[in-house]
C-alpha positions as CSV (number, residue, x, y, z in Angstrom):
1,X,-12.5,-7.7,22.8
2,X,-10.5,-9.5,19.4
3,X,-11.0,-13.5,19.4
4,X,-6.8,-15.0,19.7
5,X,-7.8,-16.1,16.4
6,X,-8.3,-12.5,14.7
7,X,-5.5,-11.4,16.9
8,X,-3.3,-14.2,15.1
9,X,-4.6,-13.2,11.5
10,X,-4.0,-9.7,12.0
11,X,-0.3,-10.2,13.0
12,X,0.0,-12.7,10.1
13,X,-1.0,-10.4,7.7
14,X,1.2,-7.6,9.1
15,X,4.1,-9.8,9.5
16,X,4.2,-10.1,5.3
17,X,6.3,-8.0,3.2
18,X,4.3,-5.6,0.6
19,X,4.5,-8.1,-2.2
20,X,2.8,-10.9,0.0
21,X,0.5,-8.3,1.2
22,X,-0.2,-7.4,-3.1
23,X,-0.7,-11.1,-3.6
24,X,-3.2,-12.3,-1.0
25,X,-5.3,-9.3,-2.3
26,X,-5.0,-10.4,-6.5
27,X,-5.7,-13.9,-4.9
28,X,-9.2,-12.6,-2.9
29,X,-9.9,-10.5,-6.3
30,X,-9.7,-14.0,-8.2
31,X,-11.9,-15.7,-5.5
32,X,-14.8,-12.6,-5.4
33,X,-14.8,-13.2,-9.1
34,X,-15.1,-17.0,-9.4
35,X,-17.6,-16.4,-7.1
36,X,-19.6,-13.6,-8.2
37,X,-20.0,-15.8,-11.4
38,X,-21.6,-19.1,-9.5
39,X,-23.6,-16.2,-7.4
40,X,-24.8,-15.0,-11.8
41,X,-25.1,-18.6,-13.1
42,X,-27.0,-19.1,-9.6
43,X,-29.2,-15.9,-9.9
44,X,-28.2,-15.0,-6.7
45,X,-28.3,-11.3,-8.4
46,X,-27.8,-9.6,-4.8
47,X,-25.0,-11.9,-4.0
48,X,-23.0,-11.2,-7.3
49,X,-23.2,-7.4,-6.8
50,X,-21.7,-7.7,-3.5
51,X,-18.7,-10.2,-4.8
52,X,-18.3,-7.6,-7.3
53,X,-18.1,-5.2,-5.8
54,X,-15.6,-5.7,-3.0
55,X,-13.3,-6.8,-5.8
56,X,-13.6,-3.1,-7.4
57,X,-12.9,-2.4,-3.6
58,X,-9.6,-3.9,-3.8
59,X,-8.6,-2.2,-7.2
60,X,-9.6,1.0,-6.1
61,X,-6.9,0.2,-2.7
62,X,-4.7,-1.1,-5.1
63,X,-4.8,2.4,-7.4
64,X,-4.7,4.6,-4.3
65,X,-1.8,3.0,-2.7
66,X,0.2,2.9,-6.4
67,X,3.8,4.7,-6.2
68,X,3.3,7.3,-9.2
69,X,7.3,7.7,-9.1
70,X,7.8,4.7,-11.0
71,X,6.9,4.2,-15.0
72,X,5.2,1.1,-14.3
73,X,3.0,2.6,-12.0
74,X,0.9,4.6,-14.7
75,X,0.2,0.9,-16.6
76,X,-0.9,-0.8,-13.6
77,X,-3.6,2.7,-13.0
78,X,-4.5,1.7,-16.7
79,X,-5.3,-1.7,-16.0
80,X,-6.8,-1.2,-12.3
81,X,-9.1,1.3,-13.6
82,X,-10.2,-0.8,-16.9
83,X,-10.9,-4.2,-14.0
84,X,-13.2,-1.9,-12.3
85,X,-14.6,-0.3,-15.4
86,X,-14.9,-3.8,-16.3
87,X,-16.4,-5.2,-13.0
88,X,-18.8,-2.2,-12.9
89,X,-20.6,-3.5,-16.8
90,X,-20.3,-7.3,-15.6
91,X,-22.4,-5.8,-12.6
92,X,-24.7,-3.7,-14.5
93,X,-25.3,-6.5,-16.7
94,X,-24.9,-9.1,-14.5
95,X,-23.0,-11.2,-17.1
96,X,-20.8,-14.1,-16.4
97,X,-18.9,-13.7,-19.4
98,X,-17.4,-10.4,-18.7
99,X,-16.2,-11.8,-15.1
100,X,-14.8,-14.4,-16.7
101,X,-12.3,-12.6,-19.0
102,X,-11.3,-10.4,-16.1
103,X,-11.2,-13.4,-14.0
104,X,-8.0,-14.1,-17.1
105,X,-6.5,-10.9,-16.7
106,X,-6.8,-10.8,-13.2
107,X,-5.5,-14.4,-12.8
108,X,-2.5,-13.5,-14.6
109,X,-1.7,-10.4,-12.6
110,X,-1.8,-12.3,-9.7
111,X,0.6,-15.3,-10.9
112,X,3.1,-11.9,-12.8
113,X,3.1,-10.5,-8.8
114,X,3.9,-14.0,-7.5
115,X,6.7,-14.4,-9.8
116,X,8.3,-10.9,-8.8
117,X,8.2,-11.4,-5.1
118,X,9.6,-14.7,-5.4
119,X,12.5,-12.9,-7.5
120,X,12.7,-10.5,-5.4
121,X,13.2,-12.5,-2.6
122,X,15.5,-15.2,-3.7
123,X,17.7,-12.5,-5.4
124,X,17.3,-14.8,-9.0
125,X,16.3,-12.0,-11.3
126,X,19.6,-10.4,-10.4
127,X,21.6,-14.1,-10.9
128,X,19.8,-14.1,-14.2
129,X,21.1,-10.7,-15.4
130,X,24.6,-11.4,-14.2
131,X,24.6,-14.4,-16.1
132,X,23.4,-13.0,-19.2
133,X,19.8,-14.3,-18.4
134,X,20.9,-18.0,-19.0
């Protein structure tokens, strides 16, 4: 039987449109990362290789559910593919520093996403272009 509160986090998270949906997984891949590097600086070796790889877990979902339709979809298979290619050496390796310059990129994803829904849902991108983006 599901706990009420499972029930309630399930319906949560269907209740959110696709971009919310997009974010809270960029958001989990910035947490796995932050803390696949405490689990490296830690030596918790088993720990960081399980962080790391549920975040190459949520690229790969990310990749498979891309619509190849649109031209921005092909960059965004780039760039999914080179976090996990990424995320797979910092694994190997077990090396901080290599999580911590995807932790950047991936930071930055996550904030570009945040910015688009929010666009897209307050209508302000299309304000901006009637009024000549000023």
């Amino acid at each position: 039987m599901t706990s009420p509160y499972k029930k309630y986090v399930q319906q949560s998270i269907t209740s959110l449109t696709a971009g919310e949906q997009l974010i809270l997984l960029l958001e989990k891949a910035c947490i796995n990362i932050n803390l696949a590097i405490d689990c490296i600086e830690k030596k918790d070796i088993s720990g960081a290789h399980d962080l790391i790889v549920k975040t190459e877990d949520i690229y790969y979902f990310l990749i498979d559910n891309l619509d190849m339709s649109y031209p921005i979809s092909k960059n965004l298979f780039s760039l999914y593919n080179f976090m996990i290619d990424q995320l797979t050496q910092a694994n190997i390796k077990k090396d901080a520093e290599i999580l911590r310059q995807i932790l950047k990129i991936a930071a930055e994803l996550k904030d570009t996403w945040k910015q688009a829904e929010y666009l897209a849902r307050t209508g302000s991108a299309a304000g901006s272009l009637a009024s000549g983006g000023k």
